[in-house]
C-alpha positions in Angstrom: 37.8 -27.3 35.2 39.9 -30.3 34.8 39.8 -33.4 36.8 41.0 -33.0 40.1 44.2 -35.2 41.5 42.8 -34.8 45.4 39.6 -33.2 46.6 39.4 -32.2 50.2 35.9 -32.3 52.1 34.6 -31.7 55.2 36.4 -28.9 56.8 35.8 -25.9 58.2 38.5 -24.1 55.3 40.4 -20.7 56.5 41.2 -19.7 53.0 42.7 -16.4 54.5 41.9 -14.9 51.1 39.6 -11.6 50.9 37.9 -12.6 47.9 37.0 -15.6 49.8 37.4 -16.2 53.9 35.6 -19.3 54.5 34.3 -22.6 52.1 34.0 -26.3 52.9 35.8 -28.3 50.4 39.3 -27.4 47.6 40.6 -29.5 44.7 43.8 -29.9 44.0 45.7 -30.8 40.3 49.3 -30.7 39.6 50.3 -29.5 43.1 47.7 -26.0 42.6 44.5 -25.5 44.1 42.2 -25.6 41.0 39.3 -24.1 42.9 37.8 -23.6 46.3 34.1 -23.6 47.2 31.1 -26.1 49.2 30.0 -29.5 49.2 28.0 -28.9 45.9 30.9 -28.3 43.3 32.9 -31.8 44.5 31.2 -33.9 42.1 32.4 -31.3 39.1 36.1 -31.7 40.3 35.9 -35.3 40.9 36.9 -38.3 37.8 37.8 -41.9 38.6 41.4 -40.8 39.4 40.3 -38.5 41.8 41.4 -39.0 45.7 38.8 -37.5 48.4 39.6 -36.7 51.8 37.3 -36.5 54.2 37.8 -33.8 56.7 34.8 -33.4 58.9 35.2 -31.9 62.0 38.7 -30.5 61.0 39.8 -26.8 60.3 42.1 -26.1 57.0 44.4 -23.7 56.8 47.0 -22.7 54.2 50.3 -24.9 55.0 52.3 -24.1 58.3 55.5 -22.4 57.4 58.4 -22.7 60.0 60.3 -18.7 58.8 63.2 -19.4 60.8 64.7 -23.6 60.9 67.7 -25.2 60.5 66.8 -28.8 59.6 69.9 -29.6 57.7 72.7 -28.0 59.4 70.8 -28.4 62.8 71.7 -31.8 61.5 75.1 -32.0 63.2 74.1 -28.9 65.7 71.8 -31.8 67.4 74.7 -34.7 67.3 75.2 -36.4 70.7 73.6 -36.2 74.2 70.6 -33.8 74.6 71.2 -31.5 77.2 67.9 -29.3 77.0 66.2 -31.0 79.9 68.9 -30.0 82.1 68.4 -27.3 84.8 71.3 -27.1 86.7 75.2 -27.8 87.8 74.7 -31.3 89.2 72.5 -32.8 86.5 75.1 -31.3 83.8 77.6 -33.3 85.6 76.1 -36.3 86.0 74.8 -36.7 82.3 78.1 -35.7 81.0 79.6 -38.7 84.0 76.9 -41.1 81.9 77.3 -40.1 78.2 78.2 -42.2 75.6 81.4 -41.7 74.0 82.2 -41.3 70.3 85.8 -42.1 68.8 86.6 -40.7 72.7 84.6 -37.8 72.1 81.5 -36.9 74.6 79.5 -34.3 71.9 76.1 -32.5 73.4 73.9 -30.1 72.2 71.2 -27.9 73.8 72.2 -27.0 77.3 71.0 -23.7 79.0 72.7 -21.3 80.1 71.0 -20.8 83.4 72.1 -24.4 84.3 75.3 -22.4 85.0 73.3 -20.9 88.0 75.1 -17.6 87.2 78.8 -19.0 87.2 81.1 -18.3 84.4 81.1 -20.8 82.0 84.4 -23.0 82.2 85.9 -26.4 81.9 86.3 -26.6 85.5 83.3 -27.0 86.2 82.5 -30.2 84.3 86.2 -31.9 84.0 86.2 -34.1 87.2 82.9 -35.8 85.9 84.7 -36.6 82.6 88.6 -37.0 83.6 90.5 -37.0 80.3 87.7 -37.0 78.0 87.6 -34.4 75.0 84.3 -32.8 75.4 82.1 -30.2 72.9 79.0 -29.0 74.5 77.0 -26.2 72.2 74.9 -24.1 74.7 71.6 -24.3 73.5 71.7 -20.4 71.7 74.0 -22.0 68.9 76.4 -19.1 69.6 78.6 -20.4 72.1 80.3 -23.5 73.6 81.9 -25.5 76.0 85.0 -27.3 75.7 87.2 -29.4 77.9 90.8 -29.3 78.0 91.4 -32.5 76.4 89.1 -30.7 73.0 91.8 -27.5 73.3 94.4 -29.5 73.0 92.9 -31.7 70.2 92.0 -28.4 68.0 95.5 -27.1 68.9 93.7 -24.1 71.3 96.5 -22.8 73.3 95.4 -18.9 74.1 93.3 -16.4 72.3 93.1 -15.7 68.5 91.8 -12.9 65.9 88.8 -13.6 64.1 87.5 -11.6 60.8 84.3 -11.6 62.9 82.8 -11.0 66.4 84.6 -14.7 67.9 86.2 -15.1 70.9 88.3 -17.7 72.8 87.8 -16.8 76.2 90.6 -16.7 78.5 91.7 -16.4 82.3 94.1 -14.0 83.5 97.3 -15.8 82.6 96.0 -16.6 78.8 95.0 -20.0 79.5 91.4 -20.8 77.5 88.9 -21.3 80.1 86.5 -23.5 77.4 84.3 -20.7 76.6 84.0 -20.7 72.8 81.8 -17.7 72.1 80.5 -17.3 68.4 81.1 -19.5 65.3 84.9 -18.7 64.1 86.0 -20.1 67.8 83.5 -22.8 67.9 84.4 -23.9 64.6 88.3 -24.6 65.8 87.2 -27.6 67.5 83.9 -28.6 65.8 86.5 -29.1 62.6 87.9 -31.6 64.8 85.3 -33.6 66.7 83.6 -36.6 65.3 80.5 -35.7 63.0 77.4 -37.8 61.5 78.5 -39.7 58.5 76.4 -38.2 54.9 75.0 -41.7 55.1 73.7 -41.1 58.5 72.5 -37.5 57.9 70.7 -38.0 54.9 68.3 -40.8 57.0 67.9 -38.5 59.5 66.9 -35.5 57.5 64.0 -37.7 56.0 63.1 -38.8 58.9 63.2 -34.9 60.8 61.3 -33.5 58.2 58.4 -35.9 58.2 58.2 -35.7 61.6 58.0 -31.7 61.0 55.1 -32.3 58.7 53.3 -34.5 61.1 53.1 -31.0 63.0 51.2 -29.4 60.1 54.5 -27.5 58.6 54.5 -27.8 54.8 58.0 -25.5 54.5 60.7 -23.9 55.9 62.5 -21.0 55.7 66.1 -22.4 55.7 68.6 -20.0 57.6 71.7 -21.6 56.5 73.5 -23.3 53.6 77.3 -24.7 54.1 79.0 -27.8 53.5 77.1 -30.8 51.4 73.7 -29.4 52.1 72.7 -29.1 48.1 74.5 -32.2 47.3 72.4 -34.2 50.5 68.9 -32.4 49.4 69.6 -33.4 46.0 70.3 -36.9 47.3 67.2 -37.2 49.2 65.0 -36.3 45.7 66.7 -38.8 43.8 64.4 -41.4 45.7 61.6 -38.9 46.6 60.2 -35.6 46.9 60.4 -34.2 50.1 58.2 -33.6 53.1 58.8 -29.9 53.0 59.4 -27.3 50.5 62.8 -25.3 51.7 64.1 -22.1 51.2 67.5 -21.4 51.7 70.1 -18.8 52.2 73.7 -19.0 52.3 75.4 -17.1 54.7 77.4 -14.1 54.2 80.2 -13.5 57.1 82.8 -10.2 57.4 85.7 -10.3 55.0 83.5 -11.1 52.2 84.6 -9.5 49.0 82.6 -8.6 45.7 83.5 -11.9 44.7 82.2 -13.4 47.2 78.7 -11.7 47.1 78.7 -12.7 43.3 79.0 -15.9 44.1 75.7 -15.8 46.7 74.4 -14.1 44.1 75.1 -16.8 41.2 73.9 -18.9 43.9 70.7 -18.0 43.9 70.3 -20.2 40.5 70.1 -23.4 42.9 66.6 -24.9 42.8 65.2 -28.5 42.9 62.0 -29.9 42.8 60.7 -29.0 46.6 64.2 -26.6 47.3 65.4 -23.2 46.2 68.2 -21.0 47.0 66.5 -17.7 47.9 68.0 -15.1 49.9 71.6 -14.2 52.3 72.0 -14.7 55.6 73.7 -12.1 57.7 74.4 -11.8 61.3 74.9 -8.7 63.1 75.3 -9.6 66.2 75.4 -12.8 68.9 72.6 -13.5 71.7 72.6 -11.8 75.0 73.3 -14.6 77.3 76.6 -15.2 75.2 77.5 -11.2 76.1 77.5 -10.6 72.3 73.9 -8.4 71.7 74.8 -5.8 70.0 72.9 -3.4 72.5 73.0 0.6 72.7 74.4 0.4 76.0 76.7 -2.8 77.4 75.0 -5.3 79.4 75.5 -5.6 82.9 79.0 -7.6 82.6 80.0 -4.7 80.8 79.4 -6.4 77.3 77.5 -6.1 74.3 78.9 -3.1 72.7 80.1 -4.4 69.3 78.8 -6.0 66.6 78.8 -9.4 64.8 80.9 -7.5 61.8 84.2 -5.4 63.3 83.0 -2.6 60.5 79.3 -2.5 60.5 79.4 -0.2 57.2 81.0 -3.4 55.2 77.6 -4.9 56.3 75.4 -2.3 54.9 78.0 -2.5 51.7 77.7 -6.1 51.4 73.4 -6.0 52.0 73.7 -3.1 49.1 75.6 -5.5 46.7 72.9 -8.1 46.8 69.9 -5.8 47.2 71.2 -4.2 43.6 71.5 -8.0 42.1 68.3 -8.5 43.5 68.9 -10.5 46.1 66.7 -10.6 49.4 68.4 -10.3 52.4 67.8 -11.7 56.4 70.0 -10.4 59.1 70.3 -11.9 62.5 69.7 -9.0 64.8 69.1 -9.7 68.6 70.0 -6.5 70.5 69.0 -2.9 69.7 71.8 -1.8 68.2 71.8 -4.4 65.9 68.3 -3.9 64.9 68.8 0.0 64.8 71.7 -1.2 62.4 70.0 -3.0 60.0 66.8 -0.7 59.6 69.3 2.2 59.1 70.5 -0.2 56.2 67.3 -0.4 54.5 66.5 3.0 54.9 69.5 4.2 52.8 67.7 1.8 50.0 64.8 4.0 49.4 62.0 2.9 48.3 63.2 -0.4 46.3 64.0 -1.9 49.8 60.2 -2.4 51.0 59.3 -6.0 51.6 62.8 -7.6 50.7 64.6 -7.3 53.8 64.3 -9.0 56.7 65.1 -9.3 60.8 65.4 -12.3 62.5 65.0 -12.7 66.8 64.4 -8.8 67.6 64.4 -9.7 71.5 64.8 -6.2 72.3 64.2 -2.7 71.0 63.1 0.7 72.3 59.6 2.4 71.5 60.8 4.3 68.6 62.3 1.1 66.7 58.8 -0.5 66.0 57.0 1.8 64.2 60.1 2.0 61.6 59.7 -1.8 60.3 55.9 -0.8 58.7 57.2 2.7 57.5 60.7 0.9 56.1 58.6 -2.2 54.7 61.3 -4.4 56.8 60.0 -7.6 57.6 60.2 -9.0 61.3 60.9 -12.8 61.6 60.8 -14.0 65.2 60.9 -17.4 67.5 57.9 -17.3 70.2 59.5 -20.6 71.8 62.8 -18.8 72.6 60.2 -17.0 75.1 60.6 -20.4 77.2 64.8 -19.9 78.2 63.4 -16.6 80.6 61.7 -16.1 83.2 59.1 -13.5 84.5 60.8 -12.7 87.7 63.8 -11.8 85.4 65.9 -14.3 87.2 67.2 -16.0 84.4 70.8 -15.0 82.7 68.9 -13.0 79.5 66.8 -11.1 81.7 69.8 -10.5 84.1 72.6 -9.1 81.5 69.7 -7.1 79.9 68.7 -5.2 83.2 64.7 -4.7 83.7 63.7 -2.1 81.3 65.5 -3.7 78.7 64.1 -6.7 79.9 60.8 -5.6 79.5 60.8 -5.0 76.3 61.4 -8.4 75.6 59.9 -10.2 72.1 57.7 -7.6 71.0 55.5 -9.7 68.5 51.9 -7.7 69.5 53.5 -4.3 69.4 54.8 -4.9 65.8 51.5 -6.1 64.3 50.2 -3.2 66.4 52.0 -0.6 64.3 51.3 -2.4 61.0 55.2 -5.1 60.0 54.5 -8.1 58.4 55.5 -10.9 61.4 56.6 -14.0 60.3 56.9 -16.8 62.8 59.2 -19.4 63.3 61.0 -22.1 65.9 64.7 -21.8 65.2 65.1 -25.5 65.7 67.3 -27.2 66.7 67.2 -24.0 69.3 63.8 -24.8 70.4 61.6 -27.4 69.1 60.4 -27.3 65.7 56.2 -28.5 66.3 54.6 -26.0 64.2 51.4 -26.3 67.3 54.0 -24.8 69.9 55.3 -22.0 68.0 51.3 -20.9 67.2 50.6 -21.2 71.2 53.1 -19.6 72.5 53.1 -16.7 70.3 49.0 -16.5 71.6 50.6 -17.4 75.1 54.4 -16.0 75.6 56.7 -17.4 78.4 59.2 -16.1 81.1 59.7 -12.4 80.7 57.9 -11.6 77.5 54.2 -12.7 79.0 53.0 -9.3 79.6 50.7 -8.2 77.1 52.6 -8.8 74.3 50.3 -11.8 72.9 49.0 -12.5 69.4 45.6 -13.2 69.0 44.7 -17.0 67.0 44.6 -14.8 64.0 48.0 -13.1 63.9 49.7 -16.1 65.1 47.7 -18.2 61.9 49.1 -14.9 59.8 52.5 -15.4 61.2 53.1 -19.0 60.3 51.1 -18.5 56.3 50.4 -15.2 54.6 53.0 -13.1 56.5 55.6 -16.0 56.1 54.4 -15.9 52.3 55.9 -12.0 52.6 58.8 -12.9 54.1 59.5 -15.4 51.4 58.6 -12.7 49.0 56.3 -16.2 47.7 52.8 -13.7 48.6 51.7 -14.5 45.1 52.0 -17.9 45.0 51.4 -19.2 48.6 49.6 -18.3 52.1 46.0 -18.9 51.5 44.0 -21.5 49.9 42.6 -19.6 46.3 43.1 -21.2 42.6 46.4 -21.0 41.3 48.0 -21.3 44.4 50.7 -23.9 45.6 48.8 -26.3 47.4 50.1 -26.5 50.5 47.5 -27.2 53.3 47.1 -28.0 57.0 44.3 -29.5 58.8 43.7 -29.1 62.5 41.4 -31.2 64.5 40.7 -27.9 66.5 40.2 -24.4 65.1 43.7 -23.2 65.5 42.0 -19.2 65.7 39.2 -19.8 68.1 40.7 -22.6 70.0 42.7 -22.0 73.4 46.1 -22.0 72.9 47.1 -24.9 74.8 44.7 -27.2 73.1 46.4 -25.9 70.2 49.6 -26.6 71.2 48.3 -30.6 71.3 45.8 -30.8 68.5 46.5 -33.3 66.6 47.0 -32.8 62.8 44.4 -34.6 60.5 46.6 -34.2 57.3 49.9 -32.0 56.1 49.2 -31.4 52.1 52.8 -29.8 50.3 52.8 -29.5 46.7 49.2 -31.3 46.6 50.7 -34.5 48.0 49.7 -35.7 51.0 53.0 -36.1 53.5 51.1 -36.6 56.6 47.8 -38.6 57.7 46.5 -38.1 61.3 
């Protein structure tokens, strides 16, 4: 075999390959794994060139993939004052009454919606704390915001509008917008008009967020977005470098699109550089519960949730034909049970072609007879253990609430879906929650709030989730998600056994070294 570029040694290695489960040391040339075996074969891979690692005491696994992220448009989603550690009414207030202003603008990000302590969500509640000010707040689900006055009248916002898709400018009885933005048509109105990072400024910070993903063990990320710059700013940040992650991302498809549109996403998919490729649509089709836009069977208890993200759900299953005939893999946003229903139904009318190309991302809620369809269909389930963390067991919290008990308790179904044989791929949904690799594998082993009821992975599955199953939902199985020659090397080492170890020590481990594309991005 040739000379190898980086030998690793030490470890206990997880290889989660068949052929071989378990060896101590892997060699590394050209960004492949050139072979995999003990202690005995290093000094055949080794030439004066060679870089060794020593690993003893440390566990490696294929490279962490986060299947669900938004490093570069979270970007701009994470701009201003961080609101996730607030809890209720009077600490809103009183860390908007602090904030930092921006060209006038007060701009915050991440704020739940239980802080609301069930009120509706409106200006009113937060003006007096910031008299004049023009204020954007994005509630931490990325699907809804609030505004104050001063923001309506700088985005011209004066009463409700039509959108192409499921948006809404939420208004009191006389017309007048309360400040509830709800989904990203209405959101947008004023986001187009509040002050943003400069390109200068985002391209620093999206070197510096994705090596602080890779100190987590992540070695890629399954990009759910692609608007604006984002090709020109990831083409800008090889120029000087590779990056810390390998990306993969898909464009979004909204209603209205036309056949020219899809043919674009579909020329689209061309798009590659060194560590990036375009690979896969985005869909949506619906909202999140707490925003009242879940697409359920049945409406919530506000008497919402009964229509989808796309006015005409059979332009959806149109549009996902059109690319699933050019070849292109789709992911669809799909929260409630309708939704989900929707979107399974989709594949379905694919036939056979359709297995292991189509994917759902959240599924927070569906019925008994919705799970065993994703192994039968071959539809891949994509879904964010951390979001777990925004409910509560008692069902107190405002998901739980809209949702009603037994839909409630039906909440994040990872364990019954590996149960009946889908592929379940694991992810964070940052900036949503936070992106640490270690807190996405513990919580699926240890779910929060109303979906901790014997719904937990074991250190296997949740391993699978975030490496050969996210290798599946990349449709990358052949060339990634477990340490065998010929494969990318990406790798992860673990100070603990991320399997066998408690999940909370898990969840704090720290990471002896993140290896993407056989270069070595992080050192513990």
């Amino acid at each position: 075999m040739p000379v190898a570029d980086l030998i690793l040694t030490g470890a206990r290695v997880r290889t989660l390959d068949r052929t071989r489960p378990e060896a101590t040391a892997v060699a590394v040339k050209d960004g492949l794994i050139v072979a995999v075996g003990g202690e005995p074969d290093v000094r055949d891979w080794r030439g004066a060139g060679t870089e060794t690692a020593d690993l003893t005491g440390a566990t490696l696994t294929p490279g962490l993939v986060d299947s669900h992220s938004h490093p570069v448009w979270g970007l701009e989603m994470s701009t201003g004052l961080d609101l996730s550690a607030v809890r209720d009414l009077d600490a809103l207030r009183a860390a908007l009454a602090g904030a930092e202003r921006h060209d006038g603008w007060i701009v915050a990000w991440g704020l739940d919606h239980n802080a609301f302590g069930g009120r509706p969500v409106d200006r009113t509640l937060i003006e007096d704390a910031v008299p004049g000010a023009p204020v954007f707040i994005r509630l931490y689900d990325g699907h809804s915001a609030l505004v104050s006055g001063a923001a309506l009248r700088a985005a011209g916002i004066t009463g409700p509008r039509s959108f192409a898709q499921r948006s809404e400018i939420v208004c009191d009885a006389d017309g007048r917008p309360t400040g509830h933005l709800i989904e990203h048509a209405a959101m947008e109105l004023v986001d187009a008009v509040a002050p943003r990072p400069s390109y200068t400024e985002r391209r620093a910070r999206l070197g510096e967020l994705l090596s602080a993903m890779a100190a987590t063990g992540l070695t890629g990320a399954h990009v759910m977005d692609l608007g604006g710059d984002c090709l020109d700013l990831l083409a800008a940040v090889e120029e000087t470098g590779d990056l810390p992650l390998r990306l993969l991302l898909a464009p979004w498809c909204m209603p209205g699109a036309t056949a020219a549109d899809l043919d674009e996403l579909v020329a689209l998919q061309q798009a590659s550089g060194r560590l990036w490729r375009v690979g896969g649509v985005k869909f949506f089709m619906d909202g999140t519960v707490e925003g009242g836009t879940a697409w359920l069977e049945h409406a919530d208890c506000h008497g919402q949730g009964t229509e989808a993200f796309w006015p005409d759900p059979a332009a959806y299953t149109e549009a996902v034909r059109h690319l699933h005939t050019a070849g292109v893999r789709t992911a669809t946003h799909a929260i409630g049970d309708a939704a989900v229903r929707h979107v399974l139904d989709t594949v379905e009318s694919l036939g056979a072609s359709g297995r292991l190309r189509h994917r759902v991302e959240h599924i927070e809620t569906v019925p008994e007879d919705q799970i065993a369809r994703f192994a039968r269909l071959g539809v891949i389930a994509s879904m964010q253990p951390p979001h777990t963390a925004y409910t509560r067991a008692d069902h107190t919290d405002e998901w739980s609430k809209r949702l009603g008990d037994e839909r409630a308790a039906r909440a994040w179904r990872c364990r019954d879906l590996r149960d009946a044989g889908a592929v379940l791929a694991l992810g964070s949904d940052w900036p949503i929650a936070a992106y640490d690799a270690r807190q996405v594998l513990a919580t699926a082993r240890s779910p929060r709030g109303a979906a901790e009821a014997g719904r937990s992975l074991t250190g296997l599955m949740s391993l699978e989730g975030c490496t050969t199953h996210a290798a599946v939902a990349a449709g990358e199985q052949a060339v990634s998600g477990r340490i065998a020659p010929g494969l990318r090397a990406d790798l992860t080492a673990f100070t603990v056994d991320p399997v066998e170890a408690p999940a909370d020590e898990v969840a704090q481990a720290p990471v002896r070294l993140t290896v993407a594309g056989g270069r070595i991005t992080h050192r513990g």
